[in-house]
C-alpha positions as CSV (number, residue, x, y, z in Angstrom):
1,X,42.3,-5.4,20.6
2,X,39.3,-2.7,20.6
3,X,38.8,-1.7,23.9
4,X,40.9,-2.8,27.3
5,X,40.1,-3.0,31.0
6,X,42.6,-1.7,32.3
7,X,46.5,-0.9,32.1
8,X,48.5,-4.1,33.6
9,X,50.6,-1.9,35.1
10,X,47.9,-1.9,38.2
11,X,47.2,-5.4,37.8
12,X,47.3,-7.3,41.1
13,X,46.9,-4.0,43.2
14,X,44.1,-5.2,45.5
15,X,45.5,-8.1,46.3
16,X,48.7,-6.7,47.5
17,X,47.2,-3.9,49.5
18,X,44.8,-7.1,51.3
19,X,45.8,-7.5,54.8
20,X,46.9,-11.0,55.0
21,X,44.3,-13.4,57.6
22,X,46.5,-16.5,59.1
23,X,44.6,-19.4,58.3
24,X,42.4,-20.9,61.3
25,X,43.9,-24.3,62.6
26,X,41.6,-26.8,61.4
27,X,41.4,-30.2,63.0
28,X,39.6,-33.5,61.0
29,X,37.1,-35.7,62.7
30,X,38.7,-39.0,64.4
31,X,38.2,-42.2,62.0
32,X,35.5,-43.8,64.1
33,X,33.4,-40.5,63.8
34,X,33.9,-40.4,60.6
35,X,33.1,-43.9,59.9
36,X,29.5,-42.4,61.8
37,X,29.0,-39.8,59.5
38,X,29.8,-41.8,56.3
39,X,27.3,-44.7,57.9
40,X,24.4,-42.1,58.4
41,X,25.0,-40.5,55.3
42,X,25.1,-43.7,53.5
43,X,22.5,-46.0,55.0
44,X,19.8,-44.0,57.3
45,X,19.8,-41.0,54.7
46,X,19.3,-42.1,51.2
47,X,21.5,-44.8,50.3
48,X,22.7,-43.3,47.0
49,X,26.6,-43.2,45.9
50,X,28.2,-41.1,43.1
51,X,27.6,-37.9,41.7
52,X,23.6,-37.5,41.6
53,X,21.8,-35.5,38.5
């Protein structure tokens, strides 16, 4: 191979000197709010389903 980026003998260096961040405690919507969101997405917003092009 012509030409590297790098020796691996550093590979992974940043990530292990990264201060690790907890991850935030995330909480989902309750099924009838949900079922509010899909509605208004669905029906007073477009009306289209699947993946649009």
């Amino acid at each position: 191979m012509p030409g590297s980026h790098g020796s691996l003998t550093k590979a992974g260096k940043v990530r292990s000197q990264t201060p690790k961040i907890p991850a935030k405690p995330r909480k989902s919507k309750s099924p009838r709010v949900w079922r509010k969101v899909t509605y208004r997405r669905r029906f007073i917003f477009g009306g289209k389903w699947g993946q649009q092009k």
